[in-house]
N, C-alpha and C positions, 0 to 999 in steps of 0.2 A: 219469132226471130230465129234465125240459121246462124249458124258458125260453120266456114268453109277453113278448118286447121289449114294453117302451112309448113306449120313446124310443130312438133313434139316433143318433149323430153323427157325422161325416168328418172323416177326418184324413188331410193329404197329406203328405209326403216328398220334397223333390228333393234335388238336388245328389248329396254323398257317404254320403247317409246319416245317420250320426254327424256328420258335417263337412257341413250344407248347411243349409235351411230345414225346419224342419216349421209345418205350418198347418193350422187349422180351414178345411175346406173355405168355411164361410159368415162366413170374412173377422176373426172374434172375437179371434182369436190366434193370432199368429206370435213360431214363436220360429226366434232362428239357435243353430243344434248344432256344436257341437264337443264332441272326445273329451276326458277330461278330462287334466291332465298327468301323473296317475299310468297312465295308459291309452297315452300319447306323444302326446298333443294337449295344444293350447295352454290348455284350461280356460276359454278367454275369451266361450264361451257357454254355454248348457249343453246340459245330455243326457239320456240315454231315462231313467237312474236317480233324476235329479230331479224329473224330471215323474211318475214313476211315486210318488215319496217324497209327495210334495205331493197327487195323487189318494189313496191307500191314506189317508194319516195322514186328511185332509178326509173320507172316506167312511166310513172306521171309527171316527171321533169321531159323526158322524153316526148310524151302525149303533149305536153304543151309547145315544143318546140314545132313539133308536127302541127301543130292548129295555127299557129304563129306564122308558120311558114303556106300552107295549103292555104288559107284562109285571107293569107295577107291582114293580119291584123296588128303586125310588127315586128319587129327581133327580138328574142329571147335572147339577151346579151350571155356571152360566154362563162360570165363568174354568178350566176343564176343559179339558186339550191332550190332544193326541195328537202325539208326535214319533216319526217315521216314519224309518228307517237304514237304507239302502238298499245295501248293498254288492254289486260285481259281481267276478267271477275266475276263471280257468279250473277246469274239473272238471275230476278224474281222469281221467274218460272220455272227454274230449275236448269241444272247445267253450268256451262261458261258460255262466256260471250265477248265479244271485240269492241272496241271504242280506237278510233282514228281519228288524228289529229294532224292535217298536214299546214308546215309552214314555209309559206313560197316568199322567197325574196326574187323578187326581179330589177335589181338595182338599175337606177335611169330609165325608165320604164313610168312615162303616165298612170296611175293609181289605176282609173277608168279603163284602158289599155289593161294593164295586169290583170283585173278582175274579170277581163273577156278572156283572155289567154286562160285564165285560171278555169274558167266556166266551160270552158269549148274542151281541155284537156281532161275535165272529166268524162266529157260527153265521148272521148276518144279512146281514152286509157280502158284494158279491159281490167284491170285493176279494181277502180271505179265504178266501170259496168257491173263484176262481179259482187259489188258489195255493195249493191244500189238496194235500196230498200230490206237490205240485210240487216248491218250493224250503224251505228252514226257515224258519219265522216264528216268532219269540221277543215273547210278549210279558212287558212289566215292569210292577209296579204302582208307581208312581214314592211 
């Protein structure tokens, strides 16, 4: 599989990492990080896991509207969420590691309908793609 980029973006990091600044290189957003207090940081910024919840849920609500729409499988009605669960914890194996939990509501929406929409949006999101056979992603049809 090829990836033919269309767009790019930069992102910088200083400080501690988990504990310092990260920021869009072209000035749009800056956030301060910290680890969070189940991690043994203060919680009082935030971190890689909710940045990561907030892109995934945004891009995979999107991805489905895209499959919904291309696909002709239905409408993704307008008041449609995606809540994105992001947990992080040590493996077995050593290190850390990701656990995703996405919960789609698609209110008025055929059950049967939603879970094709839900199926075809991962197939689309690179979200998704990127964390395919990586970490576990659970999806819920709320």
């Amino acid at each position: 599989m090829t990836v033919d980029p269309k767009y790019w973006t930069e992102a910088q990091a200083t400080g501690g990492g988990r504990n310092g600044v990260a920021k869009l290189v072209d000035g749009k957003l800056t956030v301060t990080m910290t680890s969070p207090k189940e991690l043994g940081g203060s919680g009082a910024g935030h971190n890689p896991e909710e940045l990561f919840a907030v892109g995934y849920a945004a891009c995979y609500l999107g991805a489905m509207r895209f499959a919904a729409s291309s696909e002709k499988l239905g409408t993704v009605p307008d008041n449609a969420t995606v809540n994105a669960h992001v947990g992080i914890g040590p493996r077995s194996d050593g290190g850390f590691g990701l656990q995703v939990k996405l919960v789609v509501s698609l209110p008025g929406v055929d059950r049967a309908v939603a879970e094709k929409i839900a199926e075809r949006g991962h197939f689309i999101c690179p979200y998704s793609n990127a964390t395919k056979g990586n970490i576990t992603v659970e999806t819920v049809i709320a």
